[in-house]
C-alpha positions as CSV (number, residue, x, y, z in Angstrom):
1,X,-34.9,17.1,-45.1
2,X,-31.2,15.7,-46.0
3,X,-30.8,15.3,-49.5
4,X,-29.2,12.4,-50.3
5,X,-29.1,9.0,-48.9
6,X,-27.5,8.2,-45.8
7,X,-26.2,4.6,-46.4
8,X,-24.7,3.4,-42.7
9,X,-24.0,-0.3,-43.7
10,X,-22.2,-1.3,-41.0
11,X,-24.9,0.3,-38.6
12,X,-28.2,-1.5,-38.9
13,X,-30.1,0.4,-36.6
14,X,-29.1,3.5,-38.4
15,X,-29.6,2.6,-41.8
16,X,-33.2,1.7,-40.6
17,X,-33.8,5.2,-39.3
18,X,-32.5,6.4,-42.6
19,X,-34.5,4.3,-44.7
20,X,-37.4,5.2,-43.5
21,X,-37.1,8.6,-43.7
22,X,-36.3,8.5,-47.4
23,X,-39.0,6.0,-48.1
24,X,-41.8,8.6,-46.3
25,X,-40.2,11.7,-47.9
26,X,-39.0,10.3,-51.5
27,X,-41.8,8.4,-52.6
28,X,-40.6,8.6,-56.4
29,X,-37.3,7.6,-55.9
30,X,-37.2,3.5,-57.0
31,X,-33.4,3.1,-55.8
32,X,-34.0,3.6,-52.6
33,X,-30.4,3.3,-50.7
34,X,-28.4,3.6,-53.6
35,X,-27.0,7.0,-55.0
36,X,-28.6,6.6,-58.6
37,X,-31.9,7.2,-60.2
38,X,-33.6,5.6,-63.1
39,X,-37.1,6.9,-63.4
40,X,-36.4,9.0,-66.1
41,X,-38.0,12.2,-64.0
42,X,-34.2,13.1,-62.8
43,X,-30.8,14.5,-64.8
44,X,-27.8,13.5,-63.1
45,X,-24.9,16.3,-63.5
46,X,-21.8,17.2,-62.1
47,X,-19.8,20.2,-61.2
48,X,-16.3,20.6,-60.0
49,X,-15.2,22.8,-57.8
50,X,-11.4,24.1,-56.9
51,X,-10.7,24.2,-53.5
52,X,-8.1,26.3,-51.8
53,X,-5.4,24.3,-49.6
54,X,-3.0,25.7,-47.4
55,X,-0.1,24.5,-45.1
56,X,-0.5,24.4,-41.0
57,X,2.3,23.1,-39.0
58,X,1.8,20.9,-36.3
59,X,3.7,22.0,-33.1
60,X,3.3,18.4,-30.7
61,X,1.4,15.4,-30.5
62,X,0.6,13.0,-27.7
63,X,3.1,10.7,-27.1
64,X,2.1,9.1,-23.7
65,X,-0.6,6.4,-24.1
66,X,-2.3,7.4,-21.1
67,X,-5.2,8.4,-23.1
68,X,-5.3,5.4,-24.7
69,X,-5.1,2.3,-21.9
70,X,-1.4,2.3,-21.0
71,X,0.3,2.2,-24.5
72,X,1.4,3.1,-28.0
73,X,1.0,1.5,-31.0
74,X,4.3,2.0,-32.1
75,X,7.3,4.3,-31.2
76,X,9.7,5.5,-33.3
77,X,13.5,5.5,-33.0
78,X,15.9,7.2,-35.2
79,X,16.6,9.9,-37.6
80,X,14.8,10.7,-41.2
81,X,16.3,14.0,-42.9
82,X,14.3,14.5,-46.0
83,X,14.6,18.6,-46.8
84,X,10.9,18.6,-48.3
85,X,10.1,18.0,-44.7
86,X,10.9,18.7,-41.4
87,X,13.7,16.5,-40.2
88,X,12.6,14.0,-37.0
89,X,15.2,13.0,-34.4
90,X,12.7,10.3,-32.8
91,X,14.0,8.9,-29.0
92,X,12.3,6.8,-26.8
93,X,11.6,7.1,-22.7
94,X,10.6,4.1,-20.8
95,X,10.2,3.1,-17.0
96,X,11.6,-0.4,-16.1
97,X,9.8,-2.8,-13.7
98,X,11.1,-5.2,-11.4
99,X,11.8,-8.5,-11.7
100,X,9.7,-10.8,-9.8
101,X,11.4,-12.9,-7.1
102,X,13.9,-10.6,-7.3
103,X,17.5,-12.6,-5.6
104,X,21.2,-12.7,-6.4
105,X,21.8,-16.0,-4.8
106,X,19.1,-18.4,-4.9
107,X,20.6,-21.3,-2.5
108,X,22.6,-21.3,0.4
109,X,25.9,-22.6,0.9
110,X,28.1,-23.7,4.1
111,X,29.8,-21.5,6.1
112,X,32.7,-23.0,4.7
113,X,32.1,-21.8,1.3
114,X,31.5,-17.9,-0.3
115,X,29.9,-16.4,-3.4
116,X,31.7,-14.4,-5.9
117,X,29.0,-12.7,-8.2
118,X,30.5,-11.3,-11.6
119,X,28.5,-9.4,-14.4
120,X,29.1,-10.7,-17.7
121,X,27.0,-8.4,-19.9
122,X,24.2,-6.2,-19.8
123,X,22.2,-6.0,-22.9
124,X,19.7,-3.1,-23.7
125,X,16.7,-5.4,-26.2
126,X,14.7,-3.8,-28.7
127,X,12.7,-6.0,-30.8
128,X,12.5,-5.4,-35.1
129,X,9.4,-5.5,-36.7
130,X,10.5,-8.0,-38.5
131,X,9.0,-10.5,-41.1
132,X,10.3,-13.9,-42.0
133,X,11.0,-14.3,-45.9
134,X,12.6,-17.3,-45.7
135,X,16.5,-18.7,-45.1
136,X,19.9,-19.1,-46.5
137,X,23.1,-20.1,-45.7
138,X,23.4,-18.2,-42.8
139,X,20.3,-18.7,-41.6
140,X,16.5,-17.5,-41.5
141,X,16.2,-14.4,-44.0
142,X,14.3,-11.5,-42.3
143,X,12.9,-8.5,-43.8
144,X,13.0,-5.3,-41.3
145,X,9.5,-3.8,-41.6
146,X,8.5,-0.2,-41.0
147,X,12.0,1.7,-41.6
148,X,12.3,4.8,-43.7
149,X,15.6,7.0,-44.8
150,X,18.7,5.8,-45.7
151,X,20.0,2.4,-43.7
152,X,23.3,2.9,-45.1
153,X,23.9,5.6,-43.0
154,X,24.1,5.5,-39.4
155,X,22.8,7.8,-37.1
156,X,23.9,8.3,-33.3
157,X,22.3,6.2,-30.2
158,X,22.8,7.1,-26.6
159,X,21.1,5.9,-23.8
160,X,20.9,7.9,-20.7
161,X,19.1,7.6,-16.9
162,X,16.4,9.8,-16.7
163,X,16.4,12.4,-14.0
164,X,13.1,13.4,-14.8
165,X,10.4,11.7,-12.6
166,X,7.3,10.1,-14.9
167,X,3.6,10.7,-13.3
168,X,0.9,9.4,-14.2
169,X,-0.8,12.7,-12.5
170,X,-0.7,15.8,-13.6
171,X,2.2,17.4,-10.8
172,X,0.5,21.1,-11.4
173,X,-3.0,19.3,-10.5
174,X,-2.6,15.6,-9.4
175,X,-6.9,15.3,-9.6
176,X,-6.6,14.4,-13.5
177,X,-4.3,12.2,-15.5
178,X,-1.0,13.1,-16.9
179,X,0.3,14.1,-20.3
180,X,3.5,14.2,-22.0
181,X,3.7,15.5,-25.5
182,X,6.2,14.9,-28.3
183,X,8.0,18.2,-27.7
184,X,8.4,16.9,-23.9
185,X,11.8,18.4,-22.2
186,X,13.4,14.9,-20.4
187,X,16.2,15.7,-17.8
188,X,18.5,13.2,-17.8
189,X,22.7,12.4,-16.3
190,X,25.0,13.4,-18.0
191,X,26.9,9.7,-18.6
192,X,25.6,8.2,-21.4
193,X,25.2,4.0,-20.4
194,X,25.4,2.8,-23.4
195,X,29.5,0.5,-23.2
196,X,29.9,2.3,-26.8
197,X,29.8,5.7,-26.4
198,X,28.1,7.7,-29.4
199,X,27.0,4.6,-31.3
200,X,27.2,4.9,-34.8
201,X,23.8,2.9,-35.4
202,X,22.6,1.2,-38.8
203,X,20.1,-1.3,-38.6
204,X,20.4,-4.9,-39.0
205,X,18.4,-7.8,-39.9
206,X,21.2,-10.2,-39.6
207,X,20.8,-9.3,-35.5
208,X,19.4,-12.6,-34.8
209,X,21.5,-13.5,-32.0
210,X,23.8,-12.0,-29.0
211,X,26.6,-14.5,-27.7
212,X,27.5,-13.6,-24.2
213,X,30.6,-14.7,-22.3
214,X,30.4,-16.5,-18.7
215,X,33.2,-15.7,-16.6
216,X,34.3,-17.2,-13.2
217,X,35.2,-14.8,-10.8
218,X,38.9,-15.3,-11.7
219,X,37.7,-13.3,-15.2
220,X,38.2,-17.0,-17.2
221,X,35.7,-17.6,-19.6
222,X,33.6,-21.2,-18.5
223,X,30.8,-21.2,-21.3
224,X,29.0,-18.9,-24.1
225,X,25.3,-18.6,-24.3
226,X,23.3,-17.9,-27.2
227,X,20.6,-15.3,-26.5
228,X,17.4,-15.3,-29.1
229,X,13.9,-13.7,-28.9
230,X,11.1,-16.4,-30.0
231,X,11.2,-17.6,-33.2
232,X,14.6,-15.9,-33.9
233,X,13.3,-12.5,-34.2
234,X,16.1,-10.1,-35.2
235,X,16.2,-7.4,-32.0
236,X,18.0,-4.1,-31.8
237,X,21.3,-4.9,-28.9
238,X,22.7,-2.5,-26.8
239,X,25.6,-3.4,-24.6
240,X,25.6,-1.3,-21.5
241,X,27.9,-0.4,-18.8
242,X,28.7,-3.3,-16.7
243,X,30.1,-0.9,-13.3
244,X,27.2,1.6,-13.8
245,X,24.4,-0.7,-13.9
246,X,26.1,-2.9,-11.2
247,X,25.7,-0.2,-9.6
248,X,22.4,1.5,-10.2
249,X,20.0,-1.4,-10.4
250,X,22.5,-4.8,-9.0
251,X,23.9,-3.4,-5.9
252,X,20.4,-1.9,-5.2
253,X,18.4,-5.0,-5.0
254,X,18.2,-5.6,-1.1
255,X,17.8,-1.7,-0.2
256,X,14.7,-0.1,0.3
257,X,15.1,1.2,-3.6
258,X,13.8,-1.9,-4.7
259,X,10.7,-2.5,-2.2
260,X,8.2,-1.8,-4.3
261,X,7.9,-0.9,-8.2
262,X,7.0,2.9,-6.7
263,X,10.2,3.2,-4.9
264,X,11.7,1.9,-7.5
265,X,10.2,4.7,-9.8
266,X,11.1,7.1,-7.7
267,X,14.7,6.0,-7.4
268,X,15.6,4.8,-10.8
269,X,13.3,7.2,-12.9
270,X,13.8,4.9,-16.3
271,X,16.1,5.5,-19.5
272,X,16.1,7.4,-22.6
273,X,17.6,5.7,-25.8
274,X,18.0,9.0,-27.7
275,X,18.7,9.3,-31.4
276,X,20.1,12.2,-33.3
277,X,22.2,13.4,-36.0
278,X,21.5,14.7,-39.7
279,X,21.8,11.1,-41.2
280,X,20.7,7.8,-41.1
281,X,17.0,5.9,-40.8
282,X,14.0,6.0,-39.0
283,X,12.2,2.8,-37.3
284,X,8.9,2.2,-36.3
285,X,9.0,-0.4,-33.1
286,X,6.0,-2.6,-31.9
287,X,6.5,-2.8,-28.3
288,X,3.0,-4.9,-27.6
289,X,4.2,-8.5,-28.5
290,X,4.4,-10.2,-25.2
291,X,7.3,-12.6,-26.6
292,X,9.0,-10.2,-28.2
293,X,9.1,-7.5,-25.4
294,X,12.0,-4.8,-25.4
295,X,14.6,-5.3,-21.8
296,X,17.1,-4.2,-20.0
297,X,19.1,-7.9,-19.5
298,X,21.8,-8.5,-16.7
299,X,23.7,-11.6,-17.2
300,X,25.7,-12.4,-14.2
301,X,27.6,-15.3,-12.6
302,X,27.7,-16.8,-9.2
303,X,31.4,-18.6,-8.7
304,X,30.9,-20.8,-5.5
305,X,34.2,-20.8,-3.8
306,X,36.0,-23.1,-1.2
307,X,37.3,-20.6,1.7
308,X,40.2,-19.1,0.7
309,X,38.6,-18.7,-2.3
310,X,40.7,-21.0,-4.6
311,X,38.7,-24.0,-5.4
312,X,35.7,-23.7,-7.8
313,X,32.8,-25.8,-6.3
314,X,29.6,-24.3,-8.8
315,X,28.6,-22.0,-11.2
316,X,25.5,-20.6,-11.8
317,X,24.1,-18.8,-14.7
318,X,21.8,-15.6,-13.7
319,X,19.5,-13.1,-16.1
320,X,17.5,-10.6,-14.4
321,X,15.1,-8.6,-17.2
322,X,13.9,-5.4,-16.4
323,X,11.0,-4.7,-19.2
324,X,10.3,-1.2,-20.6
325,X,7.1,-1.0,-18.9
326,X,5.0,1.1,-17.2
327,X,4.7,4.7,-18.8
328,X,7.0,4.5,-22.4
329,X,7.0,7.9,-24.1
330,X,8.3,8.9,-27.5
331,X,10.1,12.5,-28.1
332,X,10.3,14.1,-31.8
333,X,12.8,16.8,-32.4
334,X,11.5,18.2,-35.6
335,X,13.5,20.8,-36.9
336,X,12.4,22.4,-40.3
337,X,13.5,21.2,-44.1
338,X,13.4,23.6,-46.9
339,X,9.9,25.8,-47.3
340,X,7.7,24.3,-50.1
341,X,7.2,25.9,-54.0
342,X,4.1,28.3,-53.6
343,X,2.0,25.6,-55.6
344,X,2.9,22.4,-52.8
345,X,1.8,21.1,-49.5
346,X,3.5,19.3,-47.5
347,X,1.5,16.7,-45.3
348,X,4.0,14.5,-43.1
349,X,3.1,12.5,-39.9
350,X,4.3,12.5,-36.1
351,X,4.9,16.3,-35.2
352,X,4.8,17.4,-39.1
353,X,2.8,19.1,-41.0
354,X,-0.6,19.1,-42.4
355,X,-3.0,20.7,-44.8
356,X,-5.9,22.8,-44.7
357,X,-9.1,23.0,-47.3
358,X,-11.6,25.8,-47.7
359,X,-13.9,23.9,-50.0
360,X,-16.8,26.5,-50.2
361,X,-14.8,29.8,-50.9
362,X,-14.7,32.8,-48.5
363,X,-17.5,34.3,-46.1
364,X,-17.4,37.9,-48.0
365,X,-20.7,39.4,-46.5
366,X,-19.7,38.2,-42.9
367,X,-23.1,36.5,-42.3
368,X,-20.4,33.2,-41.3
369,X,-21.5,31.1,-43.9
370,X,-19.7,30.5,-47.3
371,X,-20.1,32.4,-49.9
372,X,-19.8,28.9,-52.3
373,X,-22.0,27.1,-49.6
374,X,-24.9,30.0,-49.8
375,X,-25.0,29.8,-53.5
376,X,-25.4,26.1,-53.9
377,X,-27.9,26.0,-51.0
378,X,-30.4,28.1,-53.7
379,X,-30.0,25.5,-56.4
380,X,-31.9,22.8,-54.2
381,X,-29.4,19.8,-55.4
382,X,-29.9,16.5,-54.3
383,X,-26.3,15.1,-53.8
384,X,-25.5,11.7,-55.0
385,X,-21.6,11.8,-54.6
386,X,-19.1,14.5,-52.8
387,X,-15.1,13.7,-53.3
388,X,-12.1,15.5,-52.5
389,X,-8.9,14.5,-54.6
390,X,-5.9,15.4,-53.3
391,X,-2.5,15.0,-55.9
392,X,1.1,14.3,-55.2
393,X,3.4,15.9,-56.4
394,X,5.5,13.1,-58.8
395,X,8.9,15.6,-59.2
396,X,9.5,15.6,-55.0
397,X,7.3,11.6,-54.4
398,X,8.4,10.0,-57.2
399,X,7.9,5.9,-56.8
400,X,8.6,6.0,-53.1
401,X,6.3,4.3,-51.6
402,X,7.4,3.2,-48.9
403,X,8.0,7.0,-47.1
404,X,4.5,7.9,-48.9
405,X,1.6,7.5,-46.6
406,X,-0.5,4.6,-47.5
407,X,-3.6,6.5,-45.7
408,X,-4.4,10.2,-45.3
409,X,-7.4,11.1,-43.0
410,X,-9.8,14.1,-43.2
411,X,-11.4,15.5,-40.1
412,X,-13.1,19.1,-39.3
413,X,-10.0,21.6,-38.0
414,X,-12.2,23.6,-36.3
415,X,-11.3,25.1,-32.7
416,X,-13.7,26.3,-29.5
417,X,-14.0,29.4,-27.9
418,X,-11.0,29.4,-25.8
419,X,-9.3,29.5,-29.4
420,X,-7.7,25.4,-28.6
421,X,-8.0,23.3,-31.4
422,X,-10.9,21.1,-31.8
423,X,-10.6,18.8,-34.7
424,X,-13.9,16.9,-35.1
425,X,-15.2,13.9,-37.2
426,X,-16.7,14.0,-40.9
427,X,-20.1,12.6,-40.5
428,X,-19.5,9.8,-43.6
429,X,-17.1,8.1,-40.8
430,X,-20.1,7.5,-38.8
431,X,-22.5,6.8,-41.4
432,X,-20.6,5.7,-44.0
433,X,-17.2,3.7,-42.8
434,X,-13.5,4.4,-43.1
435,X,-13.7,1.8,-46.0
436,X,-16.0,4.4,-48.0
437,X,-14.6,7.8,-47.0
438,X,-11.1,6.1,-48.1
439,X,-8.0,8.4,-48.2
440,X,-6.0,5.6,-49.3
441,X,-3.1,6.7,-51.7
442,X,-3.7,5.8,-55.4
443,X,-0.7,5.0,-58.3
444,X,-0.4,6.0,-61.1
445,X,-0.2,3.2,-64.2
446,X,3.7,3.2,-63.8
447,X,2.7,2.4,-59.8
448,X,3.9,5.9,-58.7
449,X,1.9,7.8,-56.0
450,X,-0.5,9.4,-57.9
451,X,-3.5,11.1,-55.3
452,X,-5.8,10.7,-52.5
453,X,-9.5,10.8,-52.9
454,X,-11.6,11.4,-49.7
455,X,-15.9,10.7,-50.5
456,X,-17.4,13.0,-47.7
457,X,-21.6,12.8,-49.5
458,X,-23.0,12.7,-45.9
459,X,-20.8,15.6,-44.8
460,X,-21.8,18.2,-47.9
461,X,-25.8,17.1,-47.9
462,X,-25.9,18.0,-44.4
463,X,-24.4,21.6,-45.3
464,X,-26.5,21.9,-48.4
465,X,-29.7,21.1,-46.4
466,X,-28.7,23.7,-43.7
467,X,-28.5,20.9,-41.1
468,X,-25.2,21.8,-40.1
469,X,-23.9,25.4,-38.7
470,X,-20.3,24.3,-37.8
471,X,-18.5,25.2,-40.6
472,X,-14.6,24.8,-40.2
473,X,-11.7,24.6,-42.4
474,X,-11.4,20.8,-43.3
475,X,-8.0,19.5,-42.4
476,X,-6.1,16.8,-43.5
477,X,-3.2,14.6,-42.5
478,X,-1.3,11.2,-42.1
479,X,-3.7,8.8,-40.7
480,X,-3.1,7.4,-36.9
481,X,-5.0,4.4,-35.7
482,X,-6.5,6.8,-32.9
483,X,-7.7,8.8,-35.8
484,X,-10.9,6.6,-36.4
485,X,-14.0,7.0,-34.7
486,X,-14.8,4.1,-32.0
487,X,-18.5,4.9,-31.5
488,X,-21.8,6.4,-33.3
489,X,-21.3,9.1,-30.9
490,X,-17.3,9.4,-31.0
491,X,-17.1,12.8,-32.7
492,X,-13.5,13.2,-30.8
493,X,-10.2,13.2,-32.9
494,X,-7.3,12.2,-30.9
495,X,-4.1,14.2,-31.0
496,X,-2.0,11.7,-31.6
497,X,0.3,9.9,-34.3
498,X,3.5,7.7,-34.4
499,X,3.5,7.6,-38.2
500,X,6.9,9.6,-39.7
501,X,5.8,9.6,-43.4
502,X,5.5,12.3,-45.5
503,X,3.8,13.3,-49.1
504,X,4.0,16.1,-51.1
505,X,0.7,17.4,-52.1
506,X,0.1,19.9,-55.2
507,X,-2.7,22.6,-54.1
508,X,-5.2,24.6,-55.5
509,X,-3.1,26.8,-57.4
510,X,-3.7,27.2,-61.7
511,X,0.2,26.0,-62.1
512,X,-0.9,22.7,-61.1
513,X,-3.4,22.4,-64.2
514,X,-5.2,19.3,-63.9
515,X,-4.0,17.9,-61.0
516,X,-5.2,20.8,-59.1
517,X,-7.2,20.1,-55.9
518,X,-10.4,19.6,-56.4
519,X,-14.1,18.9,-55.0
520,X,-16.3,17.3,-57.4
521,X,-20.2,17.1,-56.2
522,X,-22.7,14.7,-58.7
523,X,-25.8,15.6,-58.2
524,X,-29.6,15.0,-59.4
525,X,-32.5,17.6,-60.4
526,X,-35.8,16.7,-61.5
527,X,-37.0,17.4,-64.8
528,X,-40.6,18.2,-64.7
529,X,-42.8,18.7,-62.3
530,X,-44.9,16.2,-60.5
């Protein structure tokens, strides 16, 4: 019988379940559903227990949404060189999809009469994440949302054609789906597309607007538009090569290349905007805004000329947007910062590092159970609260917090028995909520990061009462969307995360004093006998 409530309060049918069972087995308990007792037939103590942590790298991630209907929650683009951590050169791969009604001149003229079409610009658009604070002289005041590292260093953006052909099969076995992972190798051609070679990129908030020139055929300049996203959302603008994309996508348009979005995969294979240097900052990019979507743009004019091409009858303004659609990948070079003091573990997001906890000790007489766990298994505890707490280390963190990880997430690093990973839920996500199990990062009076507490009751009652025989390391790192369980039956963690933080994390180790890790178990035993 499980010793401790089960309290599944956003799970009706299985907090009745649980109820009942404690009402049938517990009759003396008169708190039933709550994790404290009043009778005056119980003592309530507590014990605390150090638990050892260790560092575990974290070779790839998923970086295809595949898994997860079509998309990413975010991808990141950039550089962030912090030598507690490893350093991430973050790049972005992306598909483009046609245009609808795809034409380059949408009326016809008389035979007497010919069409000069002229690109004016072509404009790569990434959308901030952005958030409106309010406006100035210069205009509406935006704060760029999700950046870490140093914006007043740039780092170096290129974007390339990818050679590489993107399948949603697998090509070794087209009968299941695809994946790409973070360490992906992308072929790509050698010229870089961006018009300025090597760009020296700092981010901007002030990007509000691109003007772009309209030219006759003659090369004169006729008019300047004004090109926003909705609501004058600041966007990331790339100018590109006018002649290569005039002739890789424009010149294309009526050839068999452009028939159908497949061919059109096939032939133009999609982009890479690749970032990289030692310098610079890290964004986080919401591509899911249907407003606010990121383009390839190709502004163009069509001159309408008498014959003999000297007298200028129209002009007519043209944009043809190819979206970053269809499969969008992220790539993270991580190469490796300094190594860590003996007494410190660092826990950093994306293809970074996390941490492992033995919180029951070592399995000395090799019967695969705990030597901790066996011991407290003969004491017959009923378990009113299990927590982890987790400190940062102040010296390296100080009173950033906006690198720090808001959220760290626990899980069970165990693996199967061909040896591959196989991280699994804690049972308190199930029956407890992400809301109780927490994880979210705690300051200090002087609003420094300060720790992360993690309440797994559920998880330890089930291993005091023997109901559970899967006993793997615990691991924890920074929390992913994906991380959470969907489902009473979702015991799945998904290898994915688009998060770059990072936090240092003291372990287990005497040095630390009292901001050693630590497991600390309240518990109840009866006083007499009844």
């Amino acid at each position: 019988m499980l010793k401790k409530y089960i309290r599944a309060t956003s799970i009706v049918a299985v907090t009745a379940i649980f109820i009942g069972l404690v009402v049938s087995c517990e009759e003396d308990f008169t708190d039933i559903g709550t994790t404290i007792v009043s009778n005056g037939e119980f003592t309530t103590n507590d014990t605390i227990i150090n638990i050892e942590v260790t560092a575990k790298d974290i070779a790839n991630v998923r970086a295809d949404g595949l898994q997860i209907g079509g998309i990413l929650g975010q991808y990141l683009l950039g550089v962030y060189n912090n030598d507690n951590y490893k350093k991430i050169e973050a790049s972005i791969i992306s598909q483009l999809s046609i245009p609808a009604d795809l034409t380059q001149v949408d009326e016809e003229y008389g035979s007497d009469t010919i069409v000069v079409t002229t690109i004016d610009t072509v404009l790569l658009r990434l959308p901030y994440n952005a958030t409106l604070i309010g406006s100035d002289a210069i205009g509406p005041d935006f704060q760029l949302d999700s950046i870490i590292g140093n914006q007043t260093q740039p780092f170096t953006l290129n974007v390339f054609r990818l050679t590489t052909y993107l399948s949603t099969l697998d090509p070794t076995n087209p009968s299941i789906q695809n994946t790409f992972l973070s360490d992906e190798t992308y072929n790509v051609s050698s010229e870089k597309l961006n018009f300025f070679e090597d760009t020296q990129f700092i981010p901007n908030k002030r990007d509000t607007a691109r003007f772009v020139l309209r030219r006759l055929s003659s090369g004169i300049i006729y008019d300047t538009d004004t090109i926003q996203y909705v609501n004058s959302n600041p966007f990331i603008s790339i100018p590109l090569k006018k002649d290569l994309i005039k002739n890789m996508l424009f010149d294309q348009y009526e050839t068999s290349n452009f028939s159908t979005q497949d061919a059109f995969n096939e032939y133009f294979r999609g982009i890479k905007i690749q970032a990289e240097g030692d310098n610079g900052s890290l964004m986080s990019l919401s591509f899911n805004n249907n407003s606010l979507q990121p383009s390839v743009d190709i502004y163009y004019t069509n001159t309408v000329l008498r014959a003999g091409g000297t007298i200028v009858i129209d002009t007519i303004k043209k944009t043809d947007t190819f979206l970053l659609s269809g499969l969008r990948n992220s790539e993270y070079k991580m190469t490796p910062g300094q190594s860590p003091a003996f007494n410190k573990v660092p826990i950093q997001g994306a293809a970074g590092s996390m941490a492992q906890l033995k919180i029951l000790g070592d399995d000395l007489n090799g019967n695969l159970i705990p030597d901790g766990l066996e011991e407290l298994r003969t004491k017959n505890w009923l378990i009113n609260d299990a927590t982890i707490t987790l400190y940062v280390d102040q010296d390296i963190v100080g009173s950033d917090t906006i690198a720090t990880p808001f959220n760290l997430f626990i899980f069970r690093d165990g693996v199967t028995a061909s040896a591959e990973p196989a991280p699994r839920q804690i049972l308190d996500f199930v029956t407890e909520g992400v809301d109780e199990v927490g994880g979210v990062l705690d300051l200090d009076d002087s609003k420094r990061p300060d720790s992360y507490s993690f309440k797994i009751t559920d998880y330890i009652s089930e291993l005091l009462a023997g109901n559970v025989t899967d006993i793997p390391q615990l691991g924890v790192r920074v929390l992913n969307p994906t991380d959470l369980p969907v489902s009473l039956v979702d015991s799945i963690v998904r290898n994915y995360n688009w998060s770059p933080k990072a936090v240092m994390l003291l372990n287990n180790d005497p040095i630390n004093g009292a901001r050693r890790a630590q497991l600390k178990i309240s518990y109840t035993l009866k006083t007499e006998d009844n």
